[in-house]
N, C-alpha and C positions, 0 to 999 in steps of 0.2 A: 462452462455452465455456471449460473449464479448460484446461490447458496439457495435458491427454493427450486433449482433446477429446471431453469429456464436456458435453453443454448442460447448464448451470445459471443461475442468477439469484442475486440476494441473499439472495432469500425464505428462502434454505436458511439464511442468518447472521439471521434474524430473531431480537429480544429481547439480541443479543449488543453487545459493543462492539468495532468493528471499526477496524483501522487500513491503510487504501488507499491503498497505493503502487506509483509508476509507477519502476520497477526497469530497469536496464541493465545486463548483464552486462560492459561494456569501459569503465563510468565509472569517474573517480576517488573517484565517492562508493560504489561496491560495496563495501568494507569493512564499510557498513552493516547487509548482511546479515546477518551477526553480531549485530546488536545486536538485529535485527526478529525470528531467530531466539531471542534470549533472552526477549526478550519474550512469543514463544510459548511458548515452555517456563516460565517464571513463571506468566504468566495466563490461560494456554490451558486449563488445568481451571476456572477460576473463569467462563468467559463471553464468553473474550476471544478475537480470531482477527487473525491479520495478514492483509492479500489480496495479494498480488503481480500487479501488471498490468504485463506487460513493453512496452515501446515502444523502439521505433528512433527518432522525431522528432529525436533528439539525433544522431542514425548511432552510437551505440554499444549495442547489442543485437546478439546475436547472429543468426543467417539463418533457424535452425528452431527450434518450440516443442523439439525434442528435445535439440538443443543447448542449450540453455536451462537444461530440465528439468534434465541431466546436468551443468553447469556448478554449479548453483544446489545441487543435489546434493552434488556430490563436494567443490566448493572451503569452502563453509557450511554443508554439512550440513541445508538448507535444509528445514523438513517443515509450515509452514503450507503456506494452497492458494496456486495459481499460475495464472494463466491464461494465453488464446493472447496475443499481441501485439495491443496496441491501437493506435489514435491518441488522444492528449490534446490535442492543440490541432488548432485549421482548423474546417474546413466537416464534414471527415469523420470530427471525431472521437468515439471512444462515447459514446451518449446518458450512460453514469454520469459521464464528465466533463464534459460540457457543464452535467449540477447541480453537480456539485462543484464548479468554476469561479468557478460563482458567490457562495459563500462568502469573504470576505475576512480577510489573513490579522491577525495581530497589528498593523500597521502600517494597516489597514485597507484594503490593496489586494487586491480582487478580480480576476478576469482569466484568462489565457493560463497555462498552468503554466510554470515558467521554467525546470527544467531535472530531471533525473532525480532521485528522493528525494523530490520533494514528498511531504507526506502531509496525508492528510485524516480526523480520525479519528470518527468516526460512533457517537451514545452510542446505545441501545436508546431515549430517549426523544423521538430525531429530530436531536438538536443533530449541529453539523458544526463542527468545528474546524480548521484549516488551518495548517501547518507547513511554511514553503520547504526546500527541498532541502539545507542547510547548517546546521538545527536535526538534534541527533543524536537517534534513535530514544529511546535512555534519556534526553531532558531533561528536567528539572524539571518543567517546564509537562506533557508530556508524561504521562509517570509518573501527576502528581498527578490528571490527566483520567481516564487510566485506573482508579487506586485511587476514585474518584470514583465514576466511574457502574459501578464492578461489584459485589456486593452483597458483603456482609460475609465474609469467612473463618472 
């Protein structure tokens, strides 16, 4: 479900390269937003989509998608998509994390997400790349995945 509560799935980001992250409105990694937001605005006409998956696991999210929505909004300007809040780790968390999870990141640790900001980023030809929470949106690694799998300009 999106954050205004529309059903959808991935299917809709098919052929795309997607960058999935698990976002807290009250972390001290929110600054972030800004940069996830640039990134949309750079490579959002070429193929490219942020997702935002909000979670409380951390207890910093805010209480309703609307807050959320309206935070995510006003403070960053926020205009990739967004959905309802999830769970990323346990027993109950969305099936999209429970694959992502299992992806290992640079250091070759797979597992539990460790804190707000992970991202996972997803090429149109299956690959899953993994980024802990304290890699910034614009890094190197990052970037170059991206210019990588999006077709020429």
């Amino acid at each position: 479900m999106t954050i205004d509560g529309k059903v959808t799935n991935l299917a809709e980001y098919g052929g795309t390269v997607k960058l999935i992250v698990n976002v807290a409105s009250r972390c001290g990694l929110a600054p972030q937003y800004e940069k996830l937001e640039q990134l949309q605005r750079t490579y959002g006409d070429r193929g490219f989509t942020v997702l935002g998956f909000p979670s409380n696991q951390f207890l910093q999210e805010l209480r309703t998608e609307a807050a959320i929505k309206e935070y995510c909004s006003t403070t960053w300007g926020v205009t990739f998509p967004m959905f309802e809040r999830i769970k990323v780790n346990g027993k109950s968390r969305h099936p999209l994390y429970a694959e992502l999870t299992k992806t290992p990141d640079a250091a070759g640790k797979a597992g539990r997400v460790t804190w707000n900001f992970e991202k996972f980023l997803l090429t149109p030809q299956g690959q899953v790349h993994r980024f802990r929470p304290k890699v910034q949106p614009d890094a190197p690694e990052i970037l170059q995945l991206i210019e990588a799998s999006l077709p020429a300009s």
